[in-house]
Backbone bond lengths (Angstrom), bond angles and torsions (degrees), N, CA, C in turn:
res aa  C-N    CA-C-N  psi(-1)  N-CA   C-N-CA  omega(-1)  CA-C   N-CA-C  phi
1 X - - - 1.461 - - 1.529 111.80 -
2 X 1.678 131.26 -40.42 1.101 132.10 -174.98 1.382 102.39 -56.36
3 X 1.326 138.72 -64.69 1.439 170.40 -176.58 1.602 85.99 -33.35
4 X 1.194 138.46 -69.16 1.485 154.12 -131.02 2.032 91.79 -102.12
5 X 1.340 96.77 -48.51 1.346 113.19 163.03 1.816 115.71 -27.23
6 X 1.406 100.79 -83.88 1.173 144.63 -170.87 1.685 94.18 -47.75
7 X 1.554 99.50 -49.51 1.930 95.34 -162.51 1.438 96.85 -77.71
8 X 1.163 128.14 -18.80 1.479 128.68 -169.26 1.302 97.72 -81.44
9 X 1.285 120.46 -48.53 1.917 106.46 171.35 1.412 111.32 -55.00
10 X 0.885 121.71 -43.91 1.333 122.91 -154.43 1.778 109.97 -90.96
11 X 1.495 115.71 -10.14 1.527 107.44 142.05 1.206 121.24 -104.44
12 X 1.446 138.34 29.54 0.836 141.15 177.67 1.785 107.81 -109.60
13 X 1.534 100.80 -34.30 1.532 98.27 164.71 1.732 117.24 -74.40
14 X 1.772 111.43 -15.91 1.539 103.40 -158.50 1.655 84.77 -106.60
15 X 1.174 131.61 32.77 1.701 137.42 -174.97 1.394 104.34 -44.84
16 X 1.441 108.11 124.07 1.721 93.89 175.05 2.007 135.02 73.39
17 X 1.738 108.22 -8.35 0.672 136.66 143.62 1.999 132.91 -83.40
18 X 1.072 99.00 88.59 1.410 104.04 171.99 1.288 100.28 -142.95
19 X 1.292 138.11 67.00 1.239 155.45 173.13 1.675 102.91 -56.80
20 X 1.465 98.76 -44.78 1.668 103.40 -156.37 1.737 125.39 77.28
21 X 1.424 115.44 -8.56 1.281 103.79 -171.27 1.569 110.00 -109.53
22 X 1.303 91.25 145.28 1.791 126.78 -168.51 1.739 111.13 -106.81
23 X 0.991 115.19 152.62 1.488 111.80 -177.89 1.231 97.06 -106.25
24 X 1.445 139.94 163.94 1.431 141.71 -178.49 1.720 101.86 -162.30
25 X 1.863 92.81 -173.77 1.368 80.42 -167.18 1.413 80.61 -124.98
26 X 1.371 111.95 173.00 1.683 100.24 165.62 1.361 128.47 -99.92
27 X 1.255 131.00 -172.68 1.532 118.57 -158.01 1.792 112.56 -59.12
28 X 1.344 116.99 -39.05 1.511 108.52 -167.39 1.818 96.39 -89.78
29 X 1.084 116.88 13.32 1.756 116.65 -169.60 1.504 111.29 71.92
30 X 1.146 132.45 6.34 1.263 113.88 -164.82 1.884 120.16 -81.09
31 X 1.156 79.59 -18.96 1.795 87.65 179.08 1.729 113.63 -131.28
32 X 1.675 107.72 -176.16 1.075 113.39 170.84 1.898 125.40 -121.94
33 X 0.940 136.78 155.63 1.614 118.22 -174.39 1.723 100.51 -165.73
34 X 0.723 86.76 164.39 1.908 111.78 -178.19 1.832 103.81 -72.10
35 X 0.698 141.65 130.51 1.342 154.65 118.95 1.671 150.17 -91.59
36 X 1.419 126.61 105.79 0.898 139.51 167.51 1.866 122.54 -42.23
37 X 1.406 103.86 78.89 1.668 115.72 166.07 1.930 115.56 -13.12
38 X 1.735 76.93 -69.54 1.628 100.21 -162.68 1.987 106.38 -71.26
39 X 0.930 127.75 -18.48 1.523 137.04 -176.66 2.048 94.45 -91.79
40 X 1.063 127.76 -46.48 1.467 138.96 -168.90 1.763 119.13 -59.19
41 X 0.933 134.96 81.25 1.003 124.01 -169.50 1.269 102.65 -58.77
42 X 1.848 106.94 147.71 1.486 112.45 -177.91 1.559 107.04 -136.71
43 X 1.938 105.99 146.84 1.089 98.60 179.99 1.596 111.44 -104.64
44 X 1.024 126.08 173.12 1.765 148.64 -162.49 1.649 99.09 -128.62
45 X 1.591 110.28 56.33 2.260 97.95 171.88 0.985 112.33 -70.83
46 X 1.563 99.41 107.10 1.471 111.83 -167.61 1.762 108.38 -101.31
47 X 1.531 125.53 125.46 1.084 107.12 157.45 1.445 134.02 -78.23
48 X 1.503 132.82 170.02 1.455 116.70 176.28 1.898 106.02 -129.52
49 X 1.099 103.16 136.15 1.452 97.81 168.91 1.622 105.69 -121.22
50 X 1.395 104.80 151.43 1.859 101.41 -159.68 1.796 71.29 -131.69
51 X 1.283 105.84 128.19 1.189 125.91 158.85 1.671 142.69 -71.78
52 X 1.220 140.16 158.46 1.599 127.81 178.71 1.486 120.56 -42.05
53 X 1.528 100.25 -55.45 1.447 120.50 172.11 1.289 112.33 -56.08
54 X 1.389 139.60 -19.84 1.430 113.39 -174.47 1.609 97.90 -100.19
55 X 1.362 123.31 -15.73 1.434 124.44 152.53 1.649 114.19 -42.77
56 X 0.996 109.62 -73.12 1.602 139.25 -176.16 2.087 104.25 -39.39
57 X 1.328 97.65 -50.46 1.461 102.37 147.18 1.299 160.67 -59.18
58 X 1.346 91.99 -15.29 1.454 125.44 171.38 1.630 111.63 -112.26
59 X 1.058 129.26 24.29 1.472 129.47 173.07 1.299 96.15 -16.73
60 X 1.449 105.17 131.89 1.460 130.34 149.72 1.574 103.31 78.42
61 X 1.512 121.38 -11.97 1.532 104.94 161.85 1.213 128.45 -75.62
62 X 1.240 122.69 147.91 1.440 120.35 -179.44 1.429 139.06 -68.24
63 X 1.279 146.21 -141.72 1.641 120.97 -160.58 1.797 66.10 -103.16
64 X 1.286 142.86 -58.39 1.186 149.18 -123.18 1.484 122.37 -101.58
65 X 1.768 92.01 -1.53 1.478 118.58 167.85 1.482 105.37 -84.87
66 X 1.321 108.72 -42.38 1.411 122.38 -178.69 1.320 119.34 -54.29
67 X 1.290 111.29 -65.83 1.554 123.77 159.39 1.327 110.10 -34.94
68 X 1.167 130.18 -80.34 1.330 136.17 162.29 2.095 111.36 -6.18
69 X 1.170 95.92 -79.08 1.381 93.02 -177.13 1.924 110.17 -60.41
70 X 1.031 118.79 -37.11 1.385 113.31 173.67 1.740 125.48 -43.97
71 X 1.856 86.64 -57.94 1.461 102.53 155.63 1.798 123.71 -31.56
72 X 1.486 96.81 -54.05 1.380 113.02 -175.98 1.559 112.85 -46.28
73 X 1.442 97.20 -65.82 1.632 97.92 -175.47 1.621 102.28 -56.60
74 X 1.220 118.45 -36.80 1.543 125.37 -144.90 2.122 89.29 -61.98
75 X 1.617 99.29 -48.41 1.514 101.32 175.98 1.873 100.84 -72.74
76 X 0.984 147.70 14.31 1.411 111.74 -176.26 1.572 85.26 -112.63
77 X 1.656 125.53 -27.37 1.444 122.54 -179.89 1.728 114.19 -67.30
78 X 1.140 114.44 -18.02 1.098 141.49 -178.84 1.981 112.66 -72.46
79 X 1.630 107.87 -27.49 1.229 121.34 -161.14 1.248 77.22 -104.87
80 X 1.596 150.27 -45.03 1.175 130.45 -175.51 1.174 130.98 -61.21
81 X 1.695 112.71 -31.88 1.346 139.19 -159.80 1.433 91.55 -85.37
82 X 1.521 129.35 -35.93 1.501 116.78 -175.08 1.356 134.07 -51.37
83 X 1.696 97.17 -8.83 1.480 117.06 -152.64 1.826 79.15 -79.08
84 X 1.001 130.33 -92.39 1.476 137.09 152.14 1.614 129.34 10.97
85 X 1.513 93.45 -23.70 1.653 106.74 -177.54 1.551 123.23 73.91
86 X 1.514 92.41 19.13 1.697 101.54 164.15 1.519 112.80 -133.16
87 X 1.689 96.84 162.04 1.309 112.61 172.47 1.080 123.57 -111.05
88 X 1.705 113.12 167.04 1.602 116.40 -177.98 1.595 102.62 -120.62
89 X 1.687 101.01 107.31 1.262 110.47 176.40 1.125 112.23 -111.46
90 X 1.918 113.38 115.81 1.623 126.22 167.01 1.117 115.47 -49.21
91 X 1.027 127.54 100.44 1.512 123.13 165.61 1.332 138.27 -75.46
92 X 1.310 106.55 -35.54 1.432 135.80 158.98 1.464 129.60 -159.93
93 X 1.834 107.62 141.39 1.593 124.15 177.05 1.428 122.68 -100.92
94 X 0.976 118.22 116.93 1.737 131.50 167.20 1.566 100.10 -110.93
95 X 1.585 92.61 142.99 1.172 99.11 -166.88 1.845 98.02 -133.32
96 X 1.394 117.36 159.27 1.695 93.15 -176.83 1.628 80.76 -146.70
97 X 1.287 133.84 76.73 1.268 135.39 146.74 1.157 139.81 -8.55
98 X 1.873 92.26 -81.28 1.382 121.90 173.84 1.354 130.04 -77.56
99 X 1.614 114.00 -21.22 1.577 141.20 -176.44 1.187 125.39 -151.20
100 X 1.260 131.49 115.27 1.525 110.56 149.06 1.192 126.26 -41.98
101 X 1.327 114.69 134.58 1.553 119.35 168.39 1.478 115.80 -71.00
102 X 1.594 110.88 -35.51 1.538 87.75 179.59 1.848 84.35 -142.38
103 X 1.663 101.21 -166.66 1.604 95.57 -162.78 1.535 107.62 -103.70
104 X 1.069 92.49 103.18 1.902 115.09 -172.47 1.663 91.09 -131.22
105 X 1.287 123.12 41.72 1.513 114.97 150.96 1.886 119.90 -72.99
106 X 1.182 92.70 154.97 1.797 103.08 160.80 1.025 92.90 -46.78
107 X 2.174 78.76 161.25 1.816 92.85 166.60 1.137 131.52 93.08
108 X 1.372 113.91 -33.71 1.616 141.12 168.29 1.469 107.16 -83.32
109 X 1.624 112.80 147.67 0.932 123.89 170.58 1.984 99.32 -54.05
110 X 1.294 122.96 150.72 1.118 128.75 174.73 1.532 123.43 -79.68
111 X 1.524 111.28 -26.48 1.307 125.09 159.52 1.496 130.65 -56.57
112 X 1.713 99.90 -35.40 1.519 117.60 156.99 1.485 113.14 -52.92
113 X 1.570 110.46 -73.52 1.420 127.97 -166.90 1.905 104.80 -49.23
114 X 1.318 125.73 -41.83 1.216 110.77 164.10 1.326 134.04 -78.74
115 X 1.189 116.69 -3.43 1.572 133.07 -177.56 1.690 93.42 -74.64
116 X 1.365 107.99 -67.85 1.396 107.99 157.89 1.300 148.70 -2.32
117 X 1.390 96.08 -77.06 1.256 129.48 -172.45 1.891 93.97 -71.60
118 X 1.102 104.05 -71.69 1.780 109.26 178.58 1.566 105.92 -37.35
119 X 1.216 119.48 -61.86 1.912 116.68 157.92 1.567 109.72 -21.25
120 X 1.177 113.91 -64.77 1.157 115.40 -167.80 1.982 124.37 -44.13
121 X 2.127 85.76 -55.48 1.619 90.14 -169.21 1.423 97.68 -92.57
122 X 1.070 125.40 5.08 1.910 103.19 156.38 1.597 93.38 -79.49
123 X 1.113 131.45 -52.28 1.742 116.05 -167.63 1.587 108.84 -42.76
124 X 1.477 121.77 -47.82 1.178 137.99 -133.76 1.393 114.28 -112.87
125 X 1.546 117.09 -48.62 1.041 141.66 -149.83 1.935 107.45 -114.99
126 X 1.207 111.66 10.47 1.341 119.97 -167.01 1.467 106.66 -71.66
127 X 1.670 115.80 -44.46 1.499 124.35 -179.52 1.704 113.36 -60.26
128 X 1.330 120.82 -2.28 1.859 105.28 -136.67 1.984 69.90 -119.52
129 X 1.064 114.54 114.09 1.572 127.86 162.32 1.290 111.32 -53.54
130 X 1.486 113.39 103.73 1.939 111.95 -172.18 1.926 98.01 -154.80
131 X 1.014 118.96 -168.58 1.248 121.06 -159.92 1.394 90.93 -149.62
132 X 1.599 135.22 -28.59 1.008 126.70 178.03 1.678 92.07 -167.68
133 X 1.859 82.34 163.29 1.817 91.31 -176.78 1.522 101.66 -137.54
134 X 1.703 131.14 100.55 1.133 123.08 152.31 1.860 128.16 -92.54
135 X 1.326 97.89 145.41 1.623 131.05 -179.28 1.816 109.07 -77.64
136 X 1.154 86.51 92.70 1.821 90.36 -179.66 2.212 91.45 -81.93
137 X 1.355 112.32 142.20 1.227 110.48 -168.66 2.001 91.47 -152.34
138 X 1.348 86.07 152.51 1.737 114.41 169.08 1.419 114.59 -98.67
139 X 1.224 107.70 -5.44 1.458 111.15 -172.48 1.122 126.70 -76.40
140 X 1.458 131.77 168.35 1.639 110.57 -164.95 1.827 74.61 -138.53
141 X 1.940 111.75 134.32 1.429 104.83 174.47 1.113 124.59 -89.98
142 X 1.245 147.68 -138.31 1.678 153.48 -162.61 1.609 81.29 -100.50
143 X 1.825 104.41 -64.48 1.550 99.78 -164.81 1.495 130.63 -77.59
144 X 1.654 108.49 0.18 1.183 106.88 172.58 1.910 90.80 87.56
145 X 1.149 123.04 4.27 1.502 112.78 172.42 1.719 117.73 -47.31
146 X 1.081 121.10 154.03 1.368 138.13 -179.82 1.966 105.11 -91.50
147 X 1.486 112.00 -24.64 1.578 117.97 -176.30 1.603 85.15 151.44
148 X 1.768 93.51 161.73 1.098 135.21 177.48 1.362 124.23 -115.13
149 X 1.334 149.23 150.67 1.547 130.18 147.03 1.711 110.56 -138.98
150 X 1.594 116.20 172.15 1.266 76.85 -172.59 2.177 80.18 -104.86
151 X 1.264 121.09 158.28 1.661 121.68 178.68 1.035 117.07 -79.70
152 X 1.490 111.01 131.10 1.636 110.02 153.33 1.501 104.30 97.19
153 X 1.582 110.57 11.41 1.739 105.26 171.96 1.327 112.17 -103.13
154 X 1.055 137.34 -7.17 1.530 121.24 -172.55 1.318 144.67 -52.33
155 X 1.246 105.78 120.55 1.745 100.89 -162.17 2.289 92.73 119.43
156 X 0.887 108.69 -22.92 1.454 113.60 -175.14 1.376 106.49 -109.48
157 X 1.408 92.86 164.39 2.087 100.93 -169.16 1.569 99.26 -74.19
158 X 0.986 129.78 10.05 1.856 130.73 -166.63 1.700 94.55 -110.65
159 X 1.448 120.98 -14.90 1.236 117.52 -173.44 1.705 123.11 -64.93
160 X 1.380 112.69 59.35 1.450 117.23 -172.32 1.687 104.78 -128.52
161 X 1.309 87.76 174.73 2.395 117.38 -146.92 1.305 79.79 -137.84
162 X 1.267 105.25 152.92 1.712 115.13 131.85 1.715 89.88 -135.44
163 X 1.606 111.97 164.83 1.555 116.51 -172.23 1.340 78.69 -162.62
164 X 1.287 110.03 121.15 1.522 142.91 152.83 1.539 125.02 -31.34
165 X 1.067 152.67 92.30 1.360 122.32 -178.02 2.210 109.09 -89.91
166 X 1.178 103.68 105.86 1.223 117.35 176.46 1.371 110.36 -69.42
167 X 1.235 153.54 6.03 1.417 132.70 -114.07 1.364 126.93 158.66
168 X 1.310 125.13 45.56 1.972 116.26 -130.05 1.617 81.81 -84.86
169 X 1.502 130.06 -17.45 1.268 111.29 176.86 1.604 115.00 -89.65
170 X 1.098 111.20 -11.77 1.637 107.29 149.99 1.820 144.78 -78.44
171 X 0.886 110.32 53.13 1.623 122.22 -162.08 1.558 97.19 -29.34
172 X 1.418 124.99 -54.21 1.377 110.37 -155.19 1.830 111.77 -97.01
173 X 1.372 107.23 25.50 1.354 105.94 140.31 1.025 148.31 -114.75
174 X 1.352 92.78 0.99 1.657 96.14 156.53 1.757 95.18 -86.58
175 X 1.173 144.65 -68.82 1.142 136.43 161.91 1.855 109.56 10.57
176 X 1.590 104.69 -72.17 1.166 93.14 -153.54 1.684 111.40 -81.67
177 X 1.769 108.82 -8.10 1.172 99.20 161.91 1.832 113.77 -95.89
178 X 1.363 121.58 32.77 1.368 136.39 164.95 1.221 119.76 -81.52
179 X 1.341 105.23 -34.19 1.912 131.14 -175.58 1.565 99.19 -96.83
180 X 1.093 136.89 -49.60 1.373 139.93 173.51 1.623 100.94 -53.47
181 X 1.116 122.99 -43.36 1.537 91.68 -179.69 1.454 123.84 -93.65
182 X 1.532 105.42 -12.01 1.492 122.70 164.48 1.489 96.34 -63.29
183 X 1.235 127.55 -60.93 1.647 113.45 -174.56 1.555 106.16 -47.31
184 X 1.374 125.56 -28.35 1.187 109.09 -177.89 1.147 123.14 -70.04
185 X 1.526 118.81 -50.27 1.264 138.76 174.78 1.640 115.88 -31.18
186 X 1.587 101.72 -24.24 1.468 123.72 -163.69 1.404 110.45 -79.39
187 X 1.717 96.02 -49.72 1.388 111.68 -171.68 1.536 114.22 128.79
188 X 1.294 110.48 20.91 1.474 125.16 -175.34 1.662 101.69 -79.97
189 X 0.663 104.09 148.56 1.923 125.83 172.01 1.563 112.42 -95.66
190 X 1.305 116.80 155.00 1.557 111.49 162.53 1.348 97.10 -72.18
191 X 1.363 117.32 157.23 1.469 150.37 161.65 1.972 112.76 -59.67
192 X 1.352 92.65 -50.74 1.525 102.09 -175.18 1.809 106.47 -56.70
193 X 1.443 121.40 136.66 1.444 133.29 132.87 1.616 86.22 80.73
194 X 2.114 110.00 46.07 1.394 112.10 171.13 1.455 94.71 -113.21
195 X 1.003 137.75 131.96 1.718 124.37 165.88 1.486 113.50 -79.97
196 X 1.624 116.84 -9.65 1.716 98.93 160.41 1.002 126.23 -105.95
197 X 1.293 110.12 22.57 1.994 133.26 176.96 0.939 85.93 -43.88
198 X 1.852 124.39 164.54 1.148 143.91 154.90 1.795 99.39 -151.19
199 X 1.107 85.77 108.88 2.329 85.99 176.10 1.763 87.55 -120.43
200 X 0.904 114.67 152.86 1.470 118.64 -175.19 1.593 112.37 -138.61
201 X 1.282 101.93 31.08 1.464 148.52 166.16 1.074 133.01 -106.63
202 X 1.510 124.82 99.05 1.711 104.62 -158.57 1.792 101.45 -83.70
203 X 1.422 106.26 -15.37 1.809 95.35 168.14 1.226 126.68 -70.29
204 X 1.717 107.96 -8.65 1.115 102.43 -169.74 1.327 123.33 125.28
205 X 1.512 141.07 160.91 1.462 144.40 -172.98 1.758 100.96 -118.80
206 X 1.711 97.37 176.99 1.608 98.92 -169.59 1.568 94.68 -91.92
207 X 1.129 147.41 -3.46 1.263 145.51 158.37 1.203 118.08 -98.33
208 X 0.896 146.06 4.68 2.087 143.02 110.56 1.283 109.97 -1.60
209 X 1.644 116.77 132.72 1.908 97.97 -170.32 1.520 97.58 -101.40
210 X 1.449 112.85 36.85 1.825 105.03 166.27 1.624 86.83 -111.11
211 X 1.733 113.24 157.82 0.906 111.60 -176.46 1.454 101.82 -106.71
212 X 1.708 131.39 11.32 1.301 142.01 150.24 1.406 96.37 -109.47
213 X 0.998 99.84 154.61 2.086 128.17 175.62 1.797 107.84 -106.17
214 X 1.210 118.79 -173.25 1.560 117.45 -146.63 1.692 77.90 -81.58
215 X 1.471 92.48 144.58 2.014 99.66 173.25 0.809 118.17 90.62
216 X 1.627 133.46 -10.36 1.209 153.09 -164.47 1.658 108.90 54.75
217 X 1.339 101.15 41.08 1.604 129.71 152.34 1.173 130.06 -40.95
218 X 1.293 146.02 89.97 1.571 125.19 -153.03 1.574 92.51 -82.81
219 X 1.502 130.78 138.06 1.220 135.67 159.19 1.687 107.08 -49.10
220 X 1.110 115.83 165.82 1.758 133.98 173.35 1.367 123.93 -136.37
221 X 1.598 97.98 -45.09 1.324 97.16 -169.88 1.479 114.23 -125.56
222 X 1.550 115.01 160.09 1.473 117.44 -168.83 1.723 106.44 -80.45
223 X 1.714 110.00 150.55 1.483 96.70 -177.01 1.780 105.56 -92.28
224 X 1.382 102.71 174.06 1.568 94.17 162.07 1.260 146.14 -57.51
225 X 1.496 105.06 -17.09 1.336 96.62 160.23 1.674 113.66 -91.26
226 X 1.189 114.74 -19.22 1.659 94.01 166.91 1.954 124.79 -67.04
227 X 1.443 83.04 -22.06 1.790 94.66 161.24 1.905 107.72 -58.31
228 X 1.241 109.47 -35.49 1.143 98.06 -157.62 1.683 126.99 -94.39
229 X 1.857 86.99 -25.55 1.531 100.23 153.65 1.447 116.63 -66.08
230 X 1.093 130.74 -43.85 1.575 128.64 151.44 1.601 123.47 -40.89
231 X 0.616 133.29 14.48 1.549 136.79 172.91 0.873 102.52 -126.63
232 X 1.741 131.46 -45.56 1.260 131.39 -177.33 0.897 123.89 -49.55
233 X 1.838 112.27 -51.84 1.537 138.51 179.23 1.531 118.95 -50.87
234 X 1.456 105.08 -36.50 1.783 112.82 175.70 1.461 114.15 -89.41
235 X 1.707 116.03 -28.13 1.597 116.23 -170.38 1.680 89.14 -58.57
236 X 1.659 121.22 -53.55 0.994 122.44 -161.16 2.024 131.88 -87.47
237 X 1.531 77.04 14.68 1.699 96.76 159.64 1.497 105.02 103.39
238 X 1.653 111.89 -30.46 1.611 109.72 169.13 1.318 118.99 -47.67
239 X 1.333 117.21 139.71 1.604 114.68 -179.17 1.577 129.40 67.55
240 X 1.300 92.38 25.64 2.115 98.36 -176.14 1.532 97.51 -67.34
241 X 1.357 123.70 -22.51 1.501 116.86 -159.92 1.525 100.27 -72.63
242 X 1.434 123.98 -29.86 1.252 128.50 176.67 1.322 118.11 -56.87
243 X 1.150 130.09 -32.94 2.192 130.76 149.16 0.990 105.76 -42.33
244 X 1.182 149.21 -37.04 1.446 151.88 -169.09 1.461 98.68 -65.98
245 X 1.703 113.01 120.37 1.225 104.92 168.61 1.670 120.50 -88.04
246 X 1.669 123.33 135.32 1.354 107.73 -164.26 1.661 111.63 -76.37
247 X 1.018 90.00 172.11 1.800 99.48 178.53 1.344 112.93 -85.81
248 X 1.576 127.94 159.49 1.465 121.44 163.82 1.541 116.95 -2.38
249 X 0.600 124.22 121.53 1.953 133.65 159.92 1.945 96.57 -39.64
250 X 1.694 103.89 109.76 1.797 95.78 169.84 1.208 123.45 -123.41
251 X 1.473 106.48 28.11 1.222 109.80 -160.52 1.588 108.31 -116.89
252 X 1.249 106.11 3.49 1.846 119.07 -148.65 1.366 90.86 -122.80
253 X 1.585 101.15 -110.25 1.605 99.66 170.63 1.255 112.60 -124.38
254 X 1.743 111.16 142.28 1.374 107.64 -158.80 1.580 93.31 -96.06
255 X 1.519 107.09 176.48 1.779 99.75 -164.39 1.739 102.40 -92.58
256 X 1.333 117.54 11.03 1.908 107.99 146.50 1.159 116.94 -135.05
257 X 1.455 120.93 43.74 1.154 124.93 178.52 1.430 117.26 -80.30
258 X 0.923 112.75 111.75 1.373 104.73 -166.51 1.840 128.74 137.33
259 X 1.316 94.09 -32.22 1.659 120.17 -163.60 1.917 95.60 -70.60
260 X 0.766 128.04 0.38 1.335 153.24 -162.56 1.929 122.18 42.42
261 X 1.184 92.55 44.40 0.941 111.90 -169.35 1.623 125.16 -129.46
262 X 1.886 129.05 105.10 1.784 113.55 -153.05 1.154 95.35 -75.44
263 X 1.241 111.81 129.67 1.830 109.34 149.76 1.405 101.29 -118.75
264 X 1.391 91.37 -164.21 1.506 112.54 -169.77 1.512 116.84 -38.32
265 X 1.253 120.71 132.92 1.492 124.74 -178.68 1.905 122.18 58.39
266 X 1.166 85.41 20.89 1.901 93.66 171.46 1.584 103.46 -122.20
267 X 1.144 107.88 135.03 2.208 124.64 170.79 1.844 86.65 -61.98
268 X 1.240 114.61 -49.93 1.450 103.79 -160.04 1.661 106.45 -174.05
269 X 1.066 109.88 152.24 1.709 115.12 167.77 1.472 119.92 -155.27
270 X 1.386 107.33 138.85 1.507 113.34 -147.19 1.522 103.85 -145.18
271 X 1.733 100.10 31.38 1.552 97.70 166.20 1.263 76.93 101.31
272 X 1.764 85.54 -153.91 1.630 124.70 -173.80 1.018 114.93 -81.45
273 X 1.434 106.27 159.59 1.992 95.12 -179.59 1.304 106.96 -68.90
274 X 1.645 153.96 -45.55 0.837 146.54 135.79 1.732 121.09 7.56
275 X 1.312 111.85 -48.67 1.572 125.60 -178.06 1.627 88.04 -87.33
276 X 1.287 140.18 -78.57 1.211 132.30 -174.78 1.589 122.74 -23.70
277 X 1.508 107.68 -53.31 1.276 110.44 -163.12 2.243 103.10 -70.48
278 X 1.135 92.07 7.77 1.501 97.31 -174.90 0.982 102.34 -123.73
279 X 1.561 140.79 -33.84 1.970 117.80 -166.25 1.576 98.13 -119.75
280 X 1.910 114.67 -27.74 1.243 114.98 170.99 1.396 130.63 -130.34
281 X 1.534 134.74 58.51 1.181 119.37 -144.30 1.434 111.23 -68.90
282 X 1.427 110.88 -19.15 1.727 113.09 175.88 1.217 103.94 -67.73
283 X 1.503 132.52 5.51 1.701 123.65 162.78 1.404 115.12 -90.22
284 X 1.275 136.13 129.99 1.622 133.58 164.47 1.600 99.22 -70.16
285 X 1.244 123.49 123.46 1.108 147.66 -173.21 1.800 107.35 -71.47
286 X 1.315 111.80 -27.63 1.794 125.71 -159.60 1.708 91.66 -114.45
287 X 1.423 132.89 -32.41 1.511 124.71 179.97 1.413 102.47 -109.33
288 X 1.267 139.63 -16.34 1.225 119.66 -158.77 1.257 140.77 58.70
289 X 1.542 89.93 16.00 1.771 112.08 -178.46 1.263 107.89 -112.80
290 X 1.656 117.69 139.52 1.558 111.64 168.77 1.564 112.81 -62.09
291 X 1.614 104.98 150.33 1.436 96.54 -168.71 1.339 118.14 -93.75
292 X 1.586 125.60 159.77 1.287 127.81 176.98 1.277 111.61 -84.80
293 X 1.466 129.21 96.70 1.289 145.10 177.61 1.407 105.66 -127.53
C-alpha cells in the first residue's frame, strides 16, 4: 500500500505533465539538450539467473536446453516491451543446476526468498553491467505467489524479480510475469482499482495482478497507464540507464567462445560443450565461464 501510496502522490503532483522530456548530455559531455523519453528507444540489460528447480523441471534436458528456454521467454518479454519502445537485452546467464547459490527455496515466505536472493547479486553480481536481475525459479512459495520484485529500483543494485515458472510448456507465462516484475522494477503500478487505467484489452493488461486475464486469457500488452508510470519514472531521472544503448550481448555467447582457445574475458574454453563435458566439465561450454555449481 505505501508503494501504491507514494505513486498516487506523485501523479497527482505531475497532473497533466507527461511531457516525456529529459535533459542529457551529449556523447563527448560537452553540452546539454532536451530529449524526448517517449520517441527514444530504451533498453532493459537484463540479467537472468535460472535456478535448480527449473532444471529439476525439465528432467533430462540439458544445461543448453535450459538456457535455450530462458532465452525463450527472455525474447517473448521482449515482444511485449516493444510496444513501449523498449527492449529486453540479456546481458548475462547464471545458471545453478547443481545448487542454489543463495536461499530462494520453496516454502518460504517469498518476501524472504527475494531478500535473499537480492543479498546475493549485490555480493556477486556487482561487476556484470545490467539494469536489472530476474530469478527464473521451479519453486512453488508459502503464498502460492506468481513473482515478486522489489519497485522503483532500476538502474540500482536492488533492481531484482523472481517469476515463478508455473508451466514449463508455456514459455510466455512466465514471460509475461518476467515483464510484470520488470515493470515494477520500473515503477509501474498494478492496473487493478485505478480509475485512470486504460487496458484496451478486455482480458486484461501485463500489469493486472492476475497472471491470467478474464478466460484464462494471457495478457500481452501494457495499458496506458503503465505507459504512463513509465514516462513518469524517466521524466523524473529513474531509469536514465535504460537510453544507454547496450553493447554486444557478453553474457551468452561470446563471439570466440568456443574456438578452444581463452582470450580476453573468458575463465576458460574447451571447445564445444560436447568437448567440455569430457576434458573440462567445470567449463560452461556456451559462456566460457567456470560454472557456479
Amino acid at each position: 500500500n505505501l508503494e501504491w501510496r507514494t505513486r498516487n502522490v506523485r501523479r497527482q503532483q505531475q497532473a497533466g505533465h507527461h511531457s516525456g522530456l529529459v535533459e542529457s548530455r551529449d556523447a563527448n559531455g560537452a553540452g546539454r539538450y532536451r530529449r524526448d523519453v517517449r520517441d527514444a528507444t530504451k533498453y532493459i540489460e537484463t540479467a537472468l539467473i535460472i535456478d535448480k528447480a527449473m532444471f529439476q523441471k525439465r528432467n533430462g534436458s540439458t544445461r543448453a536446453e535450459v538456457v535455450h528456454d530462458a532465452i525463450q521467454v527472455a525474447n517473448i518479454a521482449d515482444l511485449y516491451f516493444r510496444t513501449l519502445n523498449t527492449r529486453v537485452s540479456v546481458v548475462y546467464i547464471e545458471t545453478w543446476q547443481g545448487q542454489n547459490q543463495a536461499k530462494i527455496d520453496g516454502g518460504q515466505d517469498i518476501s524472504k526468498a527475494i531478500s535473499n536472493f537480492n543479498d546475493y547479486t549485490a555480493r556477486n553480481l556487482f561487476k556484470i553491467d545490467k539494469d536489472t536481475t530476474q530469478l527464473l525459479t521451479g519453486e512453488t512459495y508459502a503464498g502460492g505467489e506468481a513473482g515478486m520484485s522489489v519497485p522503483e529500483t532500476v538502474c540500482t543494485p536492488k533492481a531484482v524479480g523472481i517469476s515463478v515458472d508455473i508451466n514449463t510448456y508455456e514459455p510466455h507465462l512466465l514471460a509475461g510475469t518476467m515483464a510484470h516484475m520488470i515493470g515494477h522494477n520500473i515503477g509501474m503500478g498494478h492496473d487493478d482499482n485505478r480509475d485512470e487505467c486504460i487496458c484496451r484489452d478486455w482480458h486484461g493488461c501485463i500489469m493486472s495482478q492476475s497472471i491470467v486475464g478474464l478466460e484464462n486469457v494471457q495478457p500481452y500488452k501494457f495499458s496506458e497507464c503503465s505507459r504512463l508510470d513509465y514516462i513518469d519514472a524517466l521524466r523524473i531521472g529513474h531509469g536514465l540507464c535504460l537510453l544507454n544503448k547496450p553493447n554486444e550481448i557478453d553474457g551468452i555467447i561470446r563471439k570466440n567462445c568456443g574456438n578452444g582457445i581463452i582470450e580476453e574475458d573468458e575463465d576458460c574454453d574447451c571447445g564445444s560443450n560436447i568437448d567440455c563435458d569430457k576434458t573440462d566439465p567445470c567449463c560452461d561450454g556456451i559462456t566460457c565461464k567456470l560454472k557456479k555449481e
